[in-house]
SEPA-725531 format. One line per field, with one value per residue: residue number from 1; residue in three letters; x, y, z of N, C-alpha, C in turn. Coordinates in pm, whole numbers, plus 50000, padded with zeros to 5 digits. Each point is the difference from the previous one (the first is absolute). Layout:
# SEPA-725531
k = NUM / ...
r = ALA / ...
n_x = X / ...
n_y = Y / ...
n_z = Z / ...
ca_x = X / ...
ca_y = Y / ...
ca_z = Z / ...
c_x = X / ...
c_y = Y / ...
c_z = Z / ...
END
This chain:
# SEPA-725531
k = 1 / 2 / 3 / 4 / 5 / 6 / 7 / 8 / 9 / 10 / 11 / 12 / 13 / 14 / 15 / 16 / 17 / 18 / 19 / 20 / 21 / 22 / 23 / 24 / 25 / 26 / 27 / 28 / 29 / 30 / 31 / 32 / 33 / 34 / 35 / 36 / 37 / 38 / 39 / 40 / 41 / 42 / 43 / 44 / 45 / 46 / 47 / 48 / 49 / 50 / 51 / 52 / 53 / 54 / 55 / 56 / 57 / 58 / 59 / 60 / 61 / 62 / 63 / 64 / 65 / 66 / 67 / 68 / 69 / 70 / 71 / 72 / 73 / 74 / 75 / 76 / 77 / 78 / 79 / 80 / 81 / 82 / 83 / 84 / 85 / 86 / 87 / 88 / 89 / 90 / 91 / 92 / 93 / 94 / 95 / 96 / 97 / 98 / 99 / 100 / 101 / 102 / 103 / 104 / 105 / 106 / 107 / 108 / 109 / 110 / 111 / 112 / 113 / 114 / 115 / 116 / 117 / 118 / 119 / 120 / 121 / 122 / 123 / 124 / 125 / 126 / 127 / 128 / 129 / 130 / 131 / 132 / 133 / 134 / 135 / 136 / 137 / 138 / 139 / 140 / 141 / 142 / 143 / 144 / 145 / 146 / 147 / 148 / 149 / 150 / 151 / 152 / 153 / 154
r = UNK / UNK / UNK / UNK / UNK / UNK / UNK / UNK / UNK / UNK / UNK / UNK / UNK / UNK / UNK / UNK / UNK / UNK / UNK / UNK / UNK / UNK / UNK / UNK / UNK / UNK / UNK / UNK / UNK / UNK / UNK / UNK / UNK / UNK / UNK / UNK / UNK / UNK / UNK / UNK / UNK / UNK / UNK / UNK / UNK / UNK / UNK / UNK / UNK / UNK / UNK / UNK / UNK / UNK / UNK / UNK / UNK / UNK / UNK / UNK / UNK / UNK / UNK / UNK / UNK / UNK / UNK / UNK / UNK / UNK / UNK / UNK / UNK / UNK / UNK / UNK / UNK / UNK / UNK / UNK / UNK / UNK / UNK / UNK / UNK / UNK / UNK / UNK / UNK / UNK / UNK / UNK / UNK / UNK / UNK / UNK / UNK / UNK / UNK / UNK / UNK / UNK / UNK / UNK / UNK / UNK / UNK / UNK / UNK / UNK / UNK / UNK / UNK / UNK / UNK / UNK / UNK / UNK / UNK / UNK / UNK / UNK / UNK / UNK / UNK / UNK / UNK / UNK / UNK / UNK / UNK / UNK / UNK / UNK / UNK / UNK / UNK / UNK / UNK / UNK / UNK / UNK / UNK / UNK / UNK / UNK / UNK / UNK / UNK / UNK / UNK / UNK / UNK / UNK
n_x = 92390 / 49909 / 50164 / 49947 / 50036 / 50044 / 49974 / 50051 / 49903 / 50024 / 50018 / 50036 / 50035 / 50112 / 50040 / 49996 / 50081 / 50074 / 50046 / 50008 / 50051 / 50102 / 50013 / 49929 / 50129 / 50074 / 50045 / 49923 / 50075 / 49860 / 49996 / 50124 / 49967 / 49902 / 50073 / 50114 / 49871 / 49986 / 50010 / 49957 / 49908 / 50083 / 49964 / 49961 / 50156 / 49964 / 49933 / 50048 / 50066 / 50150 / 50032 / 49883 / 50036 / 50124 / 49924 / 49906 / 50177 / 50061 / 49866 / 50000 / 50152 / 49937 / 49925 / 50069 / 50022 / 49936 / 49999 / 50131 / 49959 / 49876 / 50096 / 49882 / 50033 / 50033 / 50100 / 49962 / 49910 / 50104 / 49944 / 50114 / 50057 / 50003 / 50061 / 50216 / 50011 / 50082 / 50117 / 49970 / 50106 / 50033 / 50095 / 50119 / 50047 / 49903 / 49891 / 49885 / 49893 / 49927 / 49852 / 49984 / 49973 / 49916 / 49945 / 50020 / 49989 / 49874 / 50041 / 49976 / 50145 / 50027 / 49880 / 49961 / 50182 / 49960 / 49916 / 50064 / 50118 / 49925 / 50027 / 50111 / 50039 / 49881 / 50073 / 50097 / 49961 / 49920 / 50112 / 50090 / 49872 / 49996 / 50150 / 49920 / 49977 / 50023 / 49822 / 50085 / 50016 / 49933 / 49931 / 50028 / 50009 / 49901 / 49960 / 50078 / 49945 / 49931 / 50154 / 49936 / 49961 / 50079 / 50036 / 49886 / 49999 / 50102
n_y = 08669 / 49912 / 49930 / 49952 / 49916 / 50026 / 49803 / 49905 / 49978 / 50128 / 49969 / 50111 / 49923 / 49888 / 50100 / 50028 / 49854 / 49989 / 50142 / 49918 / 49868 / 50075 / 50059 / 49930 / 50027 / 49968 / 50011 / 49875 / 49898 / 50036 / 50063 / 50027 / 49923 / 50055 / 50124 / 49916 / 49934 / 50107 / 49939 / 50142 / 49990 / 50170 / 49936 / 49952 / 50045 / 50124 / 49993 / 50004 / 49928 / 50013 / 49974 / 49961 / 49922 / 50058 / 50062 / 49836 / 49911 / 50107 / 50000 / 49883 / 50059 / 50108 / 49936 / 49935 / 50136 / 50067 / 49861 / 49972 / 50144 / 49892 / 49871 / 49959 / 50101 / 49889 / 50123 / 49965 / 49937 / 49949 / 50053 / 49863 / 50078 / 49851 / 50032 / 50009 / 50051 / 49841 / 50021 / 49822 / 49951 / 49930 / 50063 / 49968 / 49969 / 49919 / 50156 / 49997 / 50037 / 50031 / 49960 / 50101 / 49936 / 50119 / 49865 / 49931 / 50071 / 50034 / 49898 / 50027 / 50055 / 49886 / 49966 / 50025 / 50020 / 49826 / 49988 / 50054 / 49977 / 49921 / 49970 / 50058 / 49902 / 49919 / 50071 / 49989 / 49923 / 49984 / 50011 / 49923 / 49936 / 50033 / 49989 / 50012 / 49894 / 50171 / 49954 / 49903 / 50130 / 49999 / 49916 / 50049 / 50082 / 49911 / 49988 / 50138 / 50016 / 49908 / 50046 / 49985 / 50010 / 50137 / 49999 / 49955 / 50087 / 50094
n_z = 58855 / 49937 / 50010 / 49966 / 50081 / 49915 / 49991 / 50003 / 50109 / 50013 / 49916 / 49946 / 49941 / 50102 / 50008 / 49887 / 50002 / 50117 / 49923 / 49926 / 50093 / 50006 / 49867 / 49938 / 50084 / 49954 / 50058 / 50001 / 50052 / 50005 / 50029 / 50113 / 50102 / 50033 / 50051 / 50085 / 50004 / 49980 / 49926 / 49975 / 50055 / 50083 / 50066 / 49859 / 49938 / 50020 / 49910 / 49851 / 50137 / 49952 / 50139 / 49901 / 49932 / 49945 / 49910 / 50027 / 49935 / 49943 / 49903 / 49901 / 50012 / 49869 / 49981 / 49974 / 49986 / 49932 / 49934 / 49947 / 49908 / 50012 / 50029 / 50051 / 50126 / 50085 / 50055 / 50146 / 49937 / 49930 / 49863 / 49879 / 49894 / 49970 / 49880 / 50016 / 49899 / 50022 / 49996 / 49971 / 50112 / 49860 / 50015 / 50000 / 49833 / 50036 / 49944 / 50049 / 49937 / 50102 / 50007 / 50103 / 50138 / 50055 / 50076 / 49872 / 49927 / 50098 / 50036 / 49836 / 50055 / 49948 / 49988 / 50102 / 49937 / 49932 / 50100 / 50139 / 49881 / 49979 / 50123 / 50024 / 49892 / 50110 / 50065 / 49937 / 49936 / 50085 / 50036 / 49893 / 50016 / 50116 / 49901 / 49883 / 50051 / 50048 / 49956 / 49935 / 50027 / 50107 / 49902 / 49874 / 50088 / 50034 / 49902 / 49990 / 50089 / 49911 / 50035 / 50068 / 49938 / 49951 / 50151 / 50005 / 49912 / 50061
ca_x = 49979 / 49992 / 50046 / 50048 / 50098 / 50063 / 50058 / 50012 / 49852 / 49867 / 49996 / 49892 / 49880 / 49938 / 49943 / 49912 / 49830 / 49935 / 50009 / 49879 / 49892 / 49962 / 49942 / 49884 / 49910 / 49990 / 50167 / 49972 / 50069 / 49943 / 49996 / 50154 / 50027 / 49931 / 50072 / 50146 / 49992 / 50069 / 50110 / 50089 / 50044 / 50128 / 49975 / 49953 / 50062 / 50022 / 49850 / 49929 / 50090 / 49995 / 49995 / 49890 / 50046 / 50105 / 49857 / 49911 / 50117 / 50039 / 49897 / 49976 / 50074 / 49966 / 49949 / 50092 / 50088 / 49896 / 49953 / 50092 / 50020 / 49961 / 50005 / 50018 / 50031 / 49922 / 50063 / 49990 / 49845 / 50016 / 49986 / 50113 / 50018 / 50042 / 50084 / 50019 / 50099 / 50166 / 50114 / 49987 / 50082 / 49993 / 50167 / 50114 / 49976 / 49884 / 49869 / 49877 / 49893 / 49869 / 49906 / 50041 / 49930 / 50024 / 50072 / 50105 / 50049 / 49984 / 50121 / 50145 / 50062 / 50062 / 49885 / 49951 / 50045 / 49973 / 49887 / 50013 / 50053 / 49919 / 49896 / 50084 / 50015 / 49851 / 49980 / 50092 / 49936 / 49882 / 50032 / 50027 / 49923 / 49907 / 49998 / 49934 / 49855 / 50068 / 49965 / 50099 / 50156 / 50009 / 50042 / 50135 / 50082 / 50009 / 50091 / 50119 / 50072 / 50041 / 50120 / 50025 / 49924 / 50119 / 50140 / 49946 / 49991 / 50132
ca_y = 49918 / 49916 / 49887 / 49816 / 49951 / 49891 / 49914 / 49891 / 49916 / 50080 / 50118 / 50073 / 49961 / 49939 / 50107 / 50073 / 49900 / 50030 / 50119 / 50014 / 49982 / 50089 / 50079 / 49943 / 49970 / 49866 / 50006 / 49865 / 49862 / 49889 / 50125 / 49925 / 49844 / 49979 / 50056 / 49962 / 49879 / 49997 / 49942 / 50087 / 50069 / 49967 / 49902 / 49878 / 49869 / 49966 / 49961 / 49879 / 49928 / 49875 / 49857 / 49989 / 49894 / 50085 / 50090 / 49930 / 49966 / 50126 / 50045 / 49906 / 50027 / 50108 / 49939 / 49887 / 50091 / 50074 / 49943 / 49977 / 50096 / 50081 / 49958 / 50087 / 49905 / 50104 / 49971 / 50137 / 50061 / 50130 / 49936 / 50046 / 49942 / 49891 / 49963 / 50083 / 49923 / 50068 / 49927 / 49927 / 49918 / 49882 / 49907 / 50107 / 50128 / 50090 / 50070 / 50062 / 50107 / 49865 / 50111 / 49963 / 50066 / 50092 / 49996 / 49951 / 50112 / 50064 / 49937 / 49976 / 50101 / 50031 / 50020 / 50102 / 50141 / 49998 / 50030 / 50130 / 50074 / 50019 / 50116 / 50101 / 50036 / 50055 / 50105 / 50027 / 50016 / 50078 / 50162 / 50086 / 49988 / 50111 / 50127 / 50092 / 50059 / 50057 / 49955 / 49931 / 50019 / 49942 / 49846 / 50023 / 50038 / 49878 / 49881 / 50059 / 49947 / 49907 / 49925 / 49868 / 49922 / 49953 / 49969 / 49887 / 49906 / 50019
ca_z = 49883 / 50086 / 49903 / 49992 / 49986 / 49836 / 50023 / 49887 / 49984 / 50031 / 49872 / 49954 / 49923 / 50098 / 50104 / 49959 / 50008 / 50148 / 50026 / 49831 / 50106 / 50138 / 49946 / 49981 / 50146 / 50004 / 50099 / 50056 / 49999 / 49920 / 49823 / 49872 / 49924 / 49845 / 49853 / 49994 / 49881 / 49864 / 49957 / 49984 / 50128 / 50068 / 50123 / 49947 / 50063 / 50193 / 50087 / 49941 / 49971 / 49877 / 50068 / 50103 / 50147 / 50096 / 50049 / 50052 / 50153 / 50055 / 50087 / 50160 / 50116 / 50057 / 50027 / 50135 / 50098 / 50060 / 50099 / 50132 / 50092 / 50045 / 50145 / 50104 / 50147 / 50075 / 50094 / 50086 / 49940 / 49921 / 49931 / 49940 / 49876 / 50059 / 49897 / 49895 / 49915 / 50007 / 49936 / 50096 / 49954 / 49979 / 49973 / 50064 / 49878 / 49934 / 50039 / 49936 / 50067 / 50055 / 50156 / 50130 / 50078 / 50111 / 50074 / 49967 / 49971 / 50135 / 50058 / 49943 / 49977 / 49860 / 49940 / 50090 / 49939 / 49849 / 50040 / 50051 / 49925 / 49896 / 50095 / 49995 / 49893 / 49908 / 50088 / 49945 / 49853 / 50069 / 50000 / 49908 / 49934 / 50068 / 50073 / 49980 / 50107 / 50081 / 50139 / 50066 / 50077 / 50144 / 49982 / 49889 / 50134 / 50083 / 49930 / 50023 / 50167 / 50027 / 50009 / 50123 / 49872 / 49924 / 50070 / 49999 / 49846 / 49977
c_x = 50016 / 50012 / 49960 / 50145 / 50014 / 50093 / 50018 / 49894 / 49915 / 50083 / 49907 / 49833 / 49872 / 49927 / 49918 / 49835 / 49936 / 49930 / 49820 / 49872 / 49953 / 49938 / 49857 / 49896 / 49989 / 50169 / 49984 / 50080 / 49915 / 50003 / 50075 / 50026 / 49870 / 50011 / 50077 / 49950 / 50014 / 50183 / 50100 / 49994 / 50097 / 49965 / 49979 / 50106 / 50076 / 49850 / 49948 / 50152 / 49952 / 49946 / 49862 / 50049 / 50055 / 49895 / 49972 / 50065 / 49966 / 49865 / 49992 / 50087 / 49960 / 49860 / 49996 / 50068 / 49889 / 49890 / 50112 / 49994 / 49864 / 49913 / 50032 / 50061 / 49945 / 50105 / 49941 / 49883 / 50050 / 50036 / 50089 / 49992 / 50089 / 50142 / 50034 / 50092 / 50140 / 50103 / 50075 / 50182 / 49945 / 50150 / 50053 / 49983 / 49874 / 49910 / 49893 / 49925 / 49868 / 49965 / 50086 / 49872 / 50015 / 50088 / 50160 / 50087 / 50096 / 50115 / 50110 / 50034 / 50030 / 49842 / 49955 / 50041 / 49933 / 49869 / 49990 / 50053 / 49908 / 49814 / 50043 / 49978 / 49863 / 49963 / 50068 / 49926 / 49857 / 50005 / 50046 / 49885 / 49880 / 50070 / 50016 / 49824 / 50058 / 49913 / 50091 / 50108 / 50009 / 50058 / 50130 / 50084 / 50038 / 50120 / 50083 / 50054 / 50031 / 50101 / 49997 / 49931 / 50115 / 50097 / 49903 / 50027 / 50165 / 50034
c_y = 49852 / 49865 / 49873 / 49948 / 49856 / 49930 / 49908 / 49961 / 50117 / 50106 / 50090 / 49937 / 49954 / 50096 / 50057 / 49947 / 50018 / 50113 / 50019 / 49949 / 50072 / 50120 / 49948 / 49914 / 49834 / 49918 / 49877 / 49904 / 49933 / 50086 / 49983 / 49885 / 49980 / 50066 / 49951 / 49890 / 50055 / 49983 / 50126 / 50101 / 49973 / 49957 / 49878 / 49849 / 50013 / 49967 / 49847 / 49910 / 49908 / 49890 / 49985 / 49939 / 50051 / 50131 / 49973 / 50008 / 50140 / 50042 / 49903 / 50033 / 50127 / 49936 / 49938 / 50121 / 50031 / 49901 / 49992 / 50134 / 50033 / 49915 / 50096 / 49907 / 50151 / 49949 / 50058 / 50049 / 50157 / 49917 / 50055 / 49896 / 49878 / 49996 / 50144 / 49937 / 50098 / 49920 / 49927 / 49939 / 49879 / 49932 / 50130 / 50091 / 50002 / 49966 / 49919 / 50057 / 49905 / 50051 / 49891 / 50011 / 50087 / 49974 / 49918 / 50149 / 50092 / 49894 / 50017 / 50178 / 50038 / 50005 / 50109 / 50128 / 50029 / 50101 / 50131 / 50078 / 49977 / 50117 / 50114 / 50049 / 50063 / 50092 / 50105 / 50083 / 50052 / 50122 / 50079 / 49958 / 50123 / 50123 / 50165 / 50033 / 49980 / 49949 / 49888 / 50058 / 49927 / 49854 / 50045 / 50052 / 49857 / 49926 / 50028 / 49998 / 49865 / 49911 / 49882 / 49892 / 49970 / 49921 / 49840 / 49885 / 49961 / 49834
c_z = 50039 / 49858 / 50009 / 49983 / 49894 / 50047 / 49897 / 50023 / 50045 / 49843 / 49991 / 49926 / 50083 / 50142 / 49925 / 49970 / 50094 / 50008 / 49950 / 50097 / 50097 / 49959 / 49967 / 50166 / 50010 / 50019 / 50051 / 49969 / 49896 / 49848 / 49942 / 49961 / 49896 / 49888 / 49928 / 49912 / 49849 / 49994 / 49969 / 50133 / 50052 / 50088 / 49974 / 50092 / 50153 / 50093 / 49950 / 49952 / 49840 / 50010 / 50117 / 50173 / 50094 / 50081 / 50089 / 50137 / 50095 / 50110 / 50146 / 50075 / 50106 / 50115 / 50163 / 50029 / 50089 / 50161 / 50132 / 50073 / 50044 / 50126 / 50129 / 50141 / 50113 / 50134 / 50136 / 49967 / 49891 / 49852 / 49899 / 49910 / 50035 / 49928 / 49964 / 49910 / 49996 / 50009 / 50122 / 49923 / 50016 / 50019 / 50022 / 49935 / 49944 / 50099 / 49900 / 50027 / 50018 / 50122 / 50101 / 50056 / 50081 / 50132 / 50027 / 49948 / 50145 / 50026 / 49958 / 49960 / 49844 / 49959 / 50033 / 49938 / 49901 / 50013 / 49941 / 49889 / 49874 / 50051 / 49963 / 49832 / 49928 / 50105 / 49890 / 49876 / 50051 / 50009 / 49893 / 49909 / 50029 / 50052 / 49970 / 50115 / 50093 / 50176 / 50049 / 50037 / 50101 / 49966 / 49963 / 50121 / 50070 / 49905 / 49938 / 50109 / 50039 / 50019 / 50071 / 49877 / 49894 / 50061 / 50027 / 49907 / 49912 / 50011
END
């Protein structure tokens, strides 16, 4: 039997909109936000901020992400995403989060874990995301073996 999981922002009402799309074959990013313009749809005010502007702000960041990630470099004639984003000290007690580059990263130890343990983590969720298709045992075996990856990131 197979549940949806009920949140303060995924409610019943709100899954069931999705559900209504996927039933009629039409399950699209663009379907819901043109549904969501009615004013009583449950999706209405997490898609259609109050605040045009704040909208406008938000997209443009999504925006400016997508371009920083999708600089490329090319080390050794082998070609890599140029920027990851991760938690740089600015002062003794505080962090923020902001792209690094690849090979500034590769130098620094404390970045480099950041790397590797957020590698680890979408290795992580890959698997409990696939792992009902049993053709991934061989991977799901690999990245259960992987300790020298946990004792890395420690």
């Amino acid at each position: 039997m197979v549940r949806y999981k009920t949140t303060k922002k995924f409610s019943r009402e709100r899954i069931k909109s999705i559900q209504k799309l996927e039933k009629q074959g039409k399950l699209t990013a663009v379907e819901l936000v043109e549904q969501a313009e009615d004013i009583n749809h449950p999706w209405h005010d997490e898609i259609y901020k109050k605040n045009e502007n704040q909208a406008a702000y938000f997209y443009r960041l999504q925006i400016a992400r997508e371009i920083i990630n999708q600089v490329k470099i090319i080390i050794n004639k082998k070609e890599f995403y140029a920027y990851e984003n991760v938690s740089v000290k600015v002062s003794k007690d505080e962090e923020v989060r902001q792209y690094v580059s690849r090979p500034k990263i590769l130098r620094s130890d404390y970045l480099r874990k950041q790397v590797i343990a957020a590698a680890y983590k979408e290795l992580k969720n890959w698997r409990k995301k696939y792992r009902d298709y049993k053709e991934f045992d061989v991977v799901f075996k690999e990245i259960d073996e992987m300790e020298s990856v946990k004792e890395a990131i420690v």
